[in-house]
N, CA and C atoms as a LAMMPS dump frame, in Angstrom:
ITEM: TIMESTEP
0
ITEM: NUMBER OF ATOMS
249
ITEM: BOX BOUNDS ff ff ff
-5.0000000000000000e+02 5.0000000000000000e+02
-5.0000000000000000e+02 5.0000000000000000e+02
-5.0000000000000000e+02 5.0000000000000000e+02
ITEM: ATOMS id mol type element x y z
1 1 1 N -301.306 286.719 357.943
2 1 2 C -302.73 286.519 357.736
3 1 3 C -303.488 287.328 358.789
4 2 1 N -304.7 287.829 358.758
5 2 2 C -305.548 288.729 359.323
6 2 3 C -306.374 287.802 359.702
7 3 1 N -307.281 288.674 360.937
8 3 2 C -308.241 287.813 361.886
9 3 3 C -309.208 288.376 360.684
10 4 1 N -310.454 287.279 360.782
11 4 2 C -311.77 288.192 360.388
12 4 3 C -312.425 289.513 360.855
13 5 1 N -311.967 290.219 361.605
14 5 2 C -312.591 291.299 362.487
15 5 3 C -311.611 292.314 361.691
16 6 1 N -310.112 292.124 361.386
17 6 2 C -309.256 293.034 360.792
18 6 3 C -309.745 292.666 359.063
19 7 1 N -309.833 291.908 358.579
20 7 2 C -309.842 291.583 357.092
21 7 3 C -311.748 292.145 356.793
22 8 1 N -312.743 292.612 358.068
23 8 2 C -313.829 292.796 357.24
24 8 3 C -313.136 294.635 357.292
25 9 1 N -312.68 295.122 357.994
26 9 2 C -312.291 296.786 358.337
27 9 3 C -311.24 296.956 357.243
28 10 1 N -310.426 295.878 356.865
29 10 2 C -309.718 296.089 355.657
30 10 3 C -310.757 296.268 354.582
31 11 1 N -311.736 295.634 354.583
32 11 2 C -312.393 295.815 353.237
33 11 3 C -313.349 296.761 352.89
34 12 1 N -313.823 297.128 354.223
35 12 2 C -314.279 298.157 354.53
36 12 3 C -313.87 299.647 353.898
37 13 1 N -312.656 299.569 354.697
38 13 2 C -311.456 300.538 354.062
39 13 3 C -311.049 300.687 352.642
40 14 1 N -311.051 299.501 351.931
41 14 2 C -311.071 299.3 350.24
42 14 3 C -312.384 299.979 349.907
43 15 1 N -313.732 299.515 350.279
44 15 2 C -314.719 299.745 349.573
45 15 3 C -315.104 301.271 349.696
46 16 1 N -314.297 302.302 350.829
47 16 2 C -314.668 303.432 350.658
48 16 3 C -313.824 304.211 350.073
49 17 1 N -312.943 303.896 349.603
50 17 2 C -311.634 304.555 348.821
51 17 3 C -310.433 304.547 349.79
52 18 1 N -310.337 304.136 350.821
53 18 2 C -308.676 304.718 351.543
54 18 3 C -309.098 304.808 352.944
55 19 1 N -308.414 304.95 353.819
56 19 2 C -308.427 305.159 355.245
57 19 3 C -308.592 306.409 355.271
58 20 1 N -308.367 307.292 354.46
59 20 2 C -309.097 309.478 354.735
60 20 3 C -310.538 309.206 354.713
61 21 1 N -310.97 308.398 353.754
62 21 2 C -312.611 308.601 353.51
63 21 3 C -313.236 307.526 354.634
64 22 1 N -312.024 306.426 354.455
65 22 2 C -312.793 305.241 355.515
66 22 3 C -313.351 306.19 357.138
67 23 1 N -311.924 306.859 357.787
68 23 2 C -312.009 307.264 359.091
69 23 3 C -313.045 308.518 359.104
70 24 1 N -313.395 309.067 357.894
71 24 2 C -314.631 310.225 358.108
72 24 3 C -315.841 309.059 358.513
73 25 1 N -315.981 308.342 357.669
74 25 2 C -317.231 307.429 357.491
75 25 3 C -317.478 306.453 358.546
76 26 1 N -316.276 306.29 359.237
77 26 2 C -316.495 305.085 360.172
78 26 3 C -316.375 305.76 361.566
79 27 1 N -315.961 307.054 361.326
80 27 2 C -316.406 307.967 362.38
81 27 3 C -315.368 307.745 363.572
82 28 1 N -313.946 307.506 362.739
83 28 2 C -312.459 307.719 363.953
84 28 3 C -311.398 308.282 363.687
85 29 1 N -310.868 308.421 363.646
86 29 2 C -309.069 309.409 363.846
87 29 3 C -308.339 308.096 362.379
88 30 1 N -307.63 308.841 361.522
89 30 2 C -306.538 307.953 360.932
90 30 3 C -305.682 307.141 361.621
91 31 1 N -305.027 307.793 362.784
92 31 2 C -303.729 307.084 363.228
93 31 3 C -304.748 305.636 364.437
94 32 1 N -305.86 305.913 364.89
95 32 2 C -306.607 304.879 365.717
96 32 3 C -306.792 303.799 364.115
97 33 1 N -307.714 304.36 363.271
98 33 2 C -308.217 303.101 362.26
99 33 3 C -306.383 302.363 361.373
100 34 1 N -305.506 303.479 361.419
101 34 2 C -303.78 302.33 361.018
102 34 3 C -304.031 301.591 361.989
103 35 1 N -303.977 301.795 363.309
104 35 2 C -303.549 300.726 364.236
105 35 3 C -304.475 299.351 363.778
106 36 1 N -305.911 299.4 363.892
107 36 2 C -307.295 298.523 363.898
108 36 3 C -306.697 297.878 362.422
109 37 1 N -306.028 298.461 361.24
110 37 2 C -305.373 297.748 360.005
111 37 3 C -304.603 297.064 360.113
112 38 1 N -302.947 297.355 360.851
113 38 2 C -302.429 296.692 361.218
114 38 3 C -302.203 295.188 362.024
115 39 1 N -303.217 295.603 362.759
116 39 2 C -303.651 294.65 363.832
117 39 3 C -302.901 294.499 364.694
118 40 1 N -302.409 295.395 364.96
119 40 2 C -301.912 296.237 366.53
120 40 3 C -303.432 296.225 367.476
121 41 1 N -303.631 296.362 367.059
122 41 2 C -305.559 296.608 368.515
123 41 3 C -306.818 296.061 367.548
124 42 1 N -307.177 295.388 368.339
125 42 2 C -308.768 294.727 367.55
126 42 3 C -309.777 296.133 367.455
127 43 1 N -310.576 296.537 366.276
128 43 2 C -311.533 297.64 366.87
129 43 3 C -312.335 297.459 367.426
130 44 1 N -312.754 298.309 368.167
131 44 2 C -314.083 298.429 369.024
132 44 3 C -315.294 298.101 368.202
133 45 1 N -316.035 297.047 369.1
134 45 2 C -317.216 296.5 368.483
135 45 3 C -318.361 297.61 367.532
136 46 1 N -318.148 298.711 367.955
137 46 2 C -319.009 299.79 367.472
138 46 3 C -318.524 299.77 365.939
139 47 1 N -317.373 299.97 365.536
140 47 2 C -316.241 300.421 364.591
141 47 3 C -316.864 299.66 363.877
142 48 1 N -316.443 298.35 364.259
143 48 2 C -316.966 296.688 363.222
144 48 3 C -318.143 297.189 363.057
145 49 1 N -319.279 297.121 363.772
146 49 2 C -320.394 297.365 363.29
147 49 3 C -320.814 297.892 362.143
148 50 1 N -320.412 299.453 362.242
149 50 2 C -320.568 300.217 361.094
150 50 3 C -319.546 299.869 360.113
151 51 1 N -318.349 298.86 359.875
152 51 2 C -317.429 298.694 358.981
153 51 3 C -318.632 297.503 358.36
154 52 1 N -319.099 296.46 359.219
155 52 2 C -319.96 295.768 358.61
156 52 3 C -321.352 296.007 357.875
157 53 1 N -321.808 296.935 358.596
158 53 2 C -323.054 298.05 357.847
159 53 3 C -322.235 298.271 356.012
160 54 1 N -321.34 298.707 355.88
161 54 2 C -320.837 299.186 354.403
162 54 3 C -320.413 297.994 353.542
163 55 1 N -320.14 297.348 354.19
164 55 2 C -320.462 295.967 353.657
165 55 3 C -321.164 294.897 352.949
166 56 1 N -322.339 295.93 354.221
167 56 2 C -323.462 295.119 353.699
168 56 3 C -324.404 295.84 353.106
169 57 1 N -323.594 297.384 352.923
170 57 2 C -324.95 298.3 352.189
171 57 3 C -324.803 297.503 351.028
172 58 1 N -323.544 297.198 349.956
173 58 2 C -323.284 296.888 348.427
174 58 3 C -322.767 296.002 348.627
175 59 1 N -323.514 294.142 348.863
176 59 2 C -322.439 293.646 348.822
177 59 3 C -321.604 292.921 347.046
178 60 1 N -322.229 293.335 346.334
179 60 2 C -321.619 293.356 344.76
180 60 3 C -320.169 294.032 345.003
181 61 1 N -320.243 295.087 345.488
182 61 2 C -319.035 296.155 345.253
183 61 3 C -318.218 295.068 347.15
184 62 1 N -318.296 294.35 347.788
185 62 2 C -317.612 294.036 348.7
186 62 3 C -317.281 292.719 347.99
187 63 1 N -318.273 292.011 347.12
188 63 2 C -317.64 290.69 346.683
189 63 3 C -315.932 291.193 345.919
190 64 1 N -316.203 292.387 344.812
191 64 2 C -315.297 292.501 344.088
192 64 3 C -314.168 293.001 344.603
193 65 1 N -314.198 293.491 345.977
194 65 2 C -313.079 293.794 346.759
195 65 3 C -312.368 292.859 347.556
196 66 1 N -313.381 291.587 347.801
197 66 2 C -312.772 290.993 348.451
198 66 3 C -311.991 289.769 347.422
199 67 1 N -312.582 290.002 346.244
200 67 2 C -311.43 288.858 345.05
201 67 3 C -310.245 289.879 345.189
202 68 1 N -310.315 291.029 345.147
203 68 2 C -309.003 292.069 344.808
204 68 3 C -307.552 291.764 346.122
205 69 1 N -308.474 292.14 347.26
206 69 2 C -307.952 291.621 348.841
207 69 3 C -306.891 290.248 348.423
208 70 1 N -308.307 289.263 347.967
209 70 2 C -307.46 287.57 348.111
210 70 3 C -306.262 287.306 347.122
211 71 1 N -306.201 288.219 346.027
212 71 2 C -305.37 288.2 344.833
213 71 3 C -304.201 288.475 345.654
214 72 1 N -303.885 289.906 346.227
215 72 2 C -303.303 290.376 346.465
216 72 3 C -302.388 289.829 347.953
217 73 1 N -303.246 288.808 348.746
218 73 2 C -302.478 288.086 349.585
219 73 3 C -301.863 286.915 349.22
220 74 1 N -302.455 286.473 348.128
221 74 2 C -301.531 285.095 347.331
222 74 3 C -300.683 285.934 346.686
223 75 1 N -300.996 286.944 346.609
224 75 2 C -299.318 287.844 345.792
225 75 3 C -298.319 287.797 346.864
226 76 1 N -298.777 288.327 348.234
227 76 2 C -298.034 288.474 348.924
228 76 3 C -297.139 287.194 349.459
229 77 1 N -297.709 286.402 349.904
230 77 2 C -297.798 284.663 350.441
231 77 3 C -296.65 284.328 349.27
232 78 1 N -296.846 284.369 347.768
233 78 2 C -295.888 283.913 346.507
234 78 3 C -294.851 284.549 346.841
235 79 1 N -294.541 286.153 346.851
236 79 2 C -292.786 286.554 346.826
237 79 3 C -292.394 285.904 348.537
238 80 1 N -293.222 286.265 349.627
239 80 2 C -292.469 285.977 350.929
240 80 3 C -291.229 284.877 350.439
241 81 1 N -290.398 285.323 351.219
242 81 2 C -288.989 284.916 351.309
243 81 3 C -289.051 283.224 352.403
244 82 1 N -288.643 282.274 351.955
245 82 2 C -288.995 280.982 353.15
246 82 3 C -287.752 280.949 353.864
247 83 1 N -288.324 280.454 355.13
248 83 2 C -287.496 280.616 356.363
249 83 3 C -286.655 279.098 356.25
């Protein structure tokens, strides 16, 4: 599961097509915005900012990404293997 600070930059990242278009737009390097996905490193408050700005330019087009997001972690959550 993702913090809220990684799950709004994930969606972020959905709503601009991919991490090539996200990191032009959000104005950082690919291999810095994998890490900020992963959640290897929280991003820099600046990053969020403008990840939250795109957010909130459309949020119609962020609602429908974020049903896509939640689908796709109860997908994930369903196959995981139990310990």
């Amino acid at each position: 599961m993702s913090n809220p600070r990684q799950r709004a930059l994930i969606l972020a990242v959905q709503m601009l097509g991919g991490e090539a278009a996200a990191s032009d737009t959000l104005d950082t390097s690919t291999g810095e915005l994998s890490s900020w996905l992963g959640g290897r490193l929280d991003p820099p408050v600046s990053l969020l900012m403008r990840a939250l700005d795109v957010i909130l330019d459309d949020p119609a087009l962020a609602a429908r990404h974020a049903v896509l997001l939640a689908a796709q972690d109860k997908e994930r959550s369903a196959s995981a293997p139990i310990h």
